[in-house]
C-alpha positions in Angstrom: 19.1 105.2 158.4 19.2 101.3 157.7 21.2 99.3 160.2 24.4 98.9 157.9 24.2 102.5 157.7 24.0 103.2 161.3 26.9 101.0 161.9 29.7 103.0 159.9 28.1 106.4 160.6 29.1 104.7 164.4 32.6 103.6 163.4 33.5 107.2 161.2 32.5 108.9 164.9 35.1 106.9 166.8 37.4 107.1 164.2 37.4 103.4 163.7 37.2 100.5 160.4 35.1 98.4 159.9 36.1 94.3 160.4 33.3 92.8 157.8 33.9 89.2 158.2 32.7 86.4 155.4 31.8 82.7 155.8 29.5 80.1 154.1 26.5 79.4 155.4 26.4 75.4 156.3 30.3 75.1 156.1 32.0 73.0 157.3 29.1 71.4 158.7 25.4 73.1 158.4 24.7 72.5 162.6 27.6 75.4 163.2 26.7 78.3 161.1 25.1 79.8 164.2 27.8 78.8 166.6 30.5 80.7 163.7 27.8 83.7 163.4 28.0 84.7 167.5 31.5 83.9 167.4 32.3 86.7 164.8 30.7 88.8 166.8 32.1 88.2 169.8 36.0 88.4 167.7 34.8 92.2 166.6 32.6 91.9 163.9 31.0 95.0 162.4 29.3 93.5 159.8 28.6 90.1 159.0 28.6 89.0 154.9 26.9 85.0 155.1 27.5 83.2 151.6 24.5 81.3 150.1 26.3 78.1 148.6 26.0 77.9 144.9 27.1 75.4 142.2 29.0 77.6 140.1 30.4 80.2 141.9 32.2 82.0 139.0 33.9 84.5 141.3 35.5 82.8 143.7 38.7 80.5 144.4 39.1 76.9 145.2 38.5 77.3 149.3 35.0 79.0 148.8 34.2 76.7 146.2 35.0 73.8 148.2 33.0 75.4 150.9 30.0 76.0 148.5 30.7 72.4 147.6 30.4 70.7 151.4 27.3 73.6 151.9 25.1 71.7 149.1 26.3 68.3 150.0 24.8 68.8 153.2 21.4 70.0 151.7 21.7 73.9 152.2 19.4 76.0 150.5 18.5 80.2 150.1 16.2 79.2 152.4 17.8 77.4 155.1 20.2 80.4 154.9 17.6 82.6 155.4 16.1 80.7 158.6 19.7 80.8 159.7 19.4 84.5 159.6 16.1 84.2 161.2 17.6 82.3 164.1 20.7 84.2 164.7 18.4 87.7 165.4 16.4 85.7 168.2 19.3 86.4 170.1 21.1 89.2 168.4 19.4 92.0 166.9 22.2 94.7 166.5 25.2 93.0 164.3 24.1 93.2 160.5 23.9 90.8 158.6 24.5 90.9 154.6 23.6 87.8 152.3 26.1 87.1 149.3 25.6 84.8 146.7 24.5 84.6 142.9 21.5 85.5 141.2 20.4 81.9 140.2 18.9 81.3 143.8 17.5 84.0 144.0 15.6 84.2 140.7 14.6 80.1 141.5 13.0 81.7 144.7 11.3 85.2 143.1 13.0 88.3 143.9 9.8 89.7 145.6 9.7 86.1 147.8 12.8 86.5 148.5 13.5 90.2 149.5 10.2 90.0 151.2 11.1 86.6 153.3 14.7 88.3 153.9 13.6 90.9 155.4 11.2 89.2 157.6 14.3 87.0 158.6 16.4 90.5 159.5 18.4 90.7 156.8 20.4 93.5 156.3 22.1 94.0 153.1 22.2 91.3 149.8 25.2 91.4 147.8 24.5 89.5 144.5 27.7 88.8 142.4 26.2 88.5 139.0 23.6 91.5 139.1 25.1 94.0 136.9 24.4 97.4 138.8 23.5 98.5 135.1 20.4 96.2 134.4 19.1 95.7 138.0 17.9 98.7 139.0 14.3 97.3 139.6 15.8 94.8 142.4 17.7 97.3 144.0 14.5 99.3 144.4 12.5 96.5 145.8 15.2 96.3 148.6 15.5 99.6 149.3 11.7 99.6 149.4 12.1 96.4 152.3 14.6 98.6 154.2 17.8 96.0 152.3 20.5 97.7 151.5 21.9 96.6 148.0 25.5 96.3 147.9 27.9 95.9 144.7 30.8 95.1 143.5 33.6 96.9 142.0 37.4 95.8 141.1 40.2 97.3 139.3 38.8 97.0 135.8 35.6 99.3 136.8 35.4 101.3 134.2 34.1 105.4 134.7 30.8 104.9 133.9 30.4 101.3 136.2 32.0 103.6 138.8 29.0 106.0 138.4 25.9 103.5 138.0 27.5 101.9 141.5 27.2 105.1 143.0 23.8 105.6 142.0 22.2 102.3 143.2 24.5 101.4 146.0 23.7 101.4 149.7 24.7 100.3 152.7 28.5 100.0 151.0 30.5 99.6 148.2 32.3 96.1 148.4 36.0 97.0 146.5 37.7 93.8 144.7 41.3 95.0 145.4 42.9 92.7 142.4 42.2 91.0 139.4 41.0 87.0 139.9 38.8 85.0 142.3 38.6 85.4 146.0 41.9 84.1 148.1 44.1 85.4 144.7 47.6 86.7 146.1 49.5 89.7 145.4 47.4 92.4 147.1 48.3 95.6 146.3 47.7 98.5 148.2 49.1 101.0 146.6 47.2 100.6 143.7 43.7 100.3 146.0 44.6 103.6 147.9 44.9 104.9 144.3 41.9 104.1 142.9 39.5 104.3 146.5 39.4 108.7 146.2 37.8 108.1 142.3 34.9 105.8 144.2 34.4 108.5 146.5 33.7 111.2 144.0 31.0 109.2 142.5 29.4 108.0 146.0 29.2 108.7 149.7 28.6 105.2 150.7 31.6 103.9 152.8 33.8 101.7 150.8 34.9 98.1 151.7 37.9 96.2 150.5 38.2 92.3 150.1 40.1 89.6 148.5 43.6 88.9 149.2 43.1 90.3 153.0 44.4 87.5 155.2 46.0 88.7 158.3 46.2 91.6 160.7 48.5 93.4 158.5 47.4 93.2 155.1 44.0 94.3 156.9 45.7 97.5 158.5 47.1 98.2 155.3 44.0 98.5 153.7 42.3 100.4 156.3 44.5 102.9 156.1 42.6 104.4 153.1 39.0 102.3 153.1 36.1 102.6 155.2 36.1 98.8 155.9 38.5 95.5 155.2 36.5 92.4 154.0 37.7 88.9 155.0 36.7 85.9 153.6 38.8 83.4 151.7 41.3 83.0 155.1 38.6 82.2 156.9 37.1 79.7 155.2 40.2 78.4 154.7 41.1 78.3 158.8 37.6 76.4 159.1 38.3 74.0 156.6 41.3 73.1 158.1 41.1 73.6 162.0 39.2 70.3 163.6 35.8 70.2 164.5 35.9 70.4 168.2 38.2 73.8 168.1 36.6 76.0 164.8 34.5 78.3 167.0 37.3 79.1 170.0 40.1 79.6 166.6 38.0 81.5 164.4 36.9 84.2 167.2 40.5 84.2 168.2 41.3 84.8 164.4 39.0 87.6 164.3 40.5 89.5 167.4 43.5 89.1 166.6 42.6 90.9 163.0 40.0 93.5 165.3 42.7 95.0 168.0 45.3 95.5 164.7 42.4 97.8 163.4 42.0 99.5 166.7 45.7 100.5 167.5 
């Protein structure tokens, strides 16, 4: 049983979702990723999704763009993120942690270099946006392989058969995109995610996690009411952005509770 795994067979026991929270690794600045990483955990994170910047990040909004934006104006690379990673398990070697990003760095890197150096950092789980579950079978292997779960994507527009291929090479979970746009998009809109959520689970038994348009402690208990786990990311990057240096670790763990005990009531 891999780690991510482990951690929802944990949370289905105690009758409990999963808080899977999502920032940019080297945002604002790159000297408080690891600060931000021990503070989600200490707010209640379950899992932990870390962004590798990227250029041209087709699926997200304007605050994770800007974030990928200040990232790579600061120099961070895959594998800075990767020594983050590294760095972060000296002292914590329980919390998982997935990397999410597109398949340009990775492919730069090697997929092999890179699954193997991952996993040698303690990586968890890699989320690549732009692998199409249907022609990357081979990478999802070599993970699995490494003991990495592979985690895709699926949104409102999944049609029956992308439903199926998911369920076939997905592991660890299945990240739900609960609208149509880019990450921090408006409008959420649960009834049509608690319509859709049994349809995923007919195809897979891997728990099922639901992001975008998740911002606060109720849209998040909303969601939870029919997914395995909620997904936060956009908000958070955006509270970051705009909270001052000095106070982004003490707001962003105080965030994250606040978001953790809504789950737990």
């Amino acid at each position: 049983m891999s780690k991510i795994a482990k951690v929802f067979a944990d949370l289905k026991a105690q009758g409990r979702k999963g808080l899977v929270p999502f920032i940019t690794a080297g945002d604002p600045e790159p000297g408080i990723t690891l600060e931000l990483l021990h503070a989600l955990v200490r707010g209640g994170a379950d899992v932990i999704e870390l962004g590798i910047p990227f250029s041209d990040p087709m699926a997200d909004g304007p605050v994770i763009q800007r974030a990928s934006e200040r990232a790579l104006s600061h120099g961070m690379s895959l594998k800075h993120v990767i020594e983050i990673v590294k760095e972060f398990r000296q002292t914590n070697t329980d919390t998982p942690v997935v990397l999410m990003g597109y398949a340009n760095p990775i492919e730069h890197m090697g997929t092999e270099t890179f699954v193997r150096t991952a996993k040698d950092a303690g990586v968890d789980g890699v989320l690549v946006v732009d692998y199409p579950p249907e022609e990357c079978e081979d990478f999802a292997f070599q993970c699995k392989k490494a003991g990495i779960d592979p985690i895709f994507l699926l949104a409102p527009t999944s049609s029956q058969d992308r439903i199926d291929q998911v369920g076939k090479v997905a592991s660890g979970y299945i990240y739900y995109v609960s609208l149509k746009g880019v990450t921090g998009s408006a409008n959420l809109d649960t009834k049509a995610v608690a319509g859709i959520i049994p349809q995923i689970r007919a195809a897979s038994e891997v728990p099922i996690a639901v992001g975008f348009g998740i911002r606060d402690a109720a849209s998040a208990v909303a969601i939870g009411q029919t997914a395995d786990a909620v997904v936060i990311g956009s908000r958070i990057v955006q509270l970051l952005e705009e909270t001052p240096s000095s106070q982004r670790v003490q707001c962003l763990e105080r965030f994250l509770r606040d978001i953790r005990e809504a789950l737990d009531k």
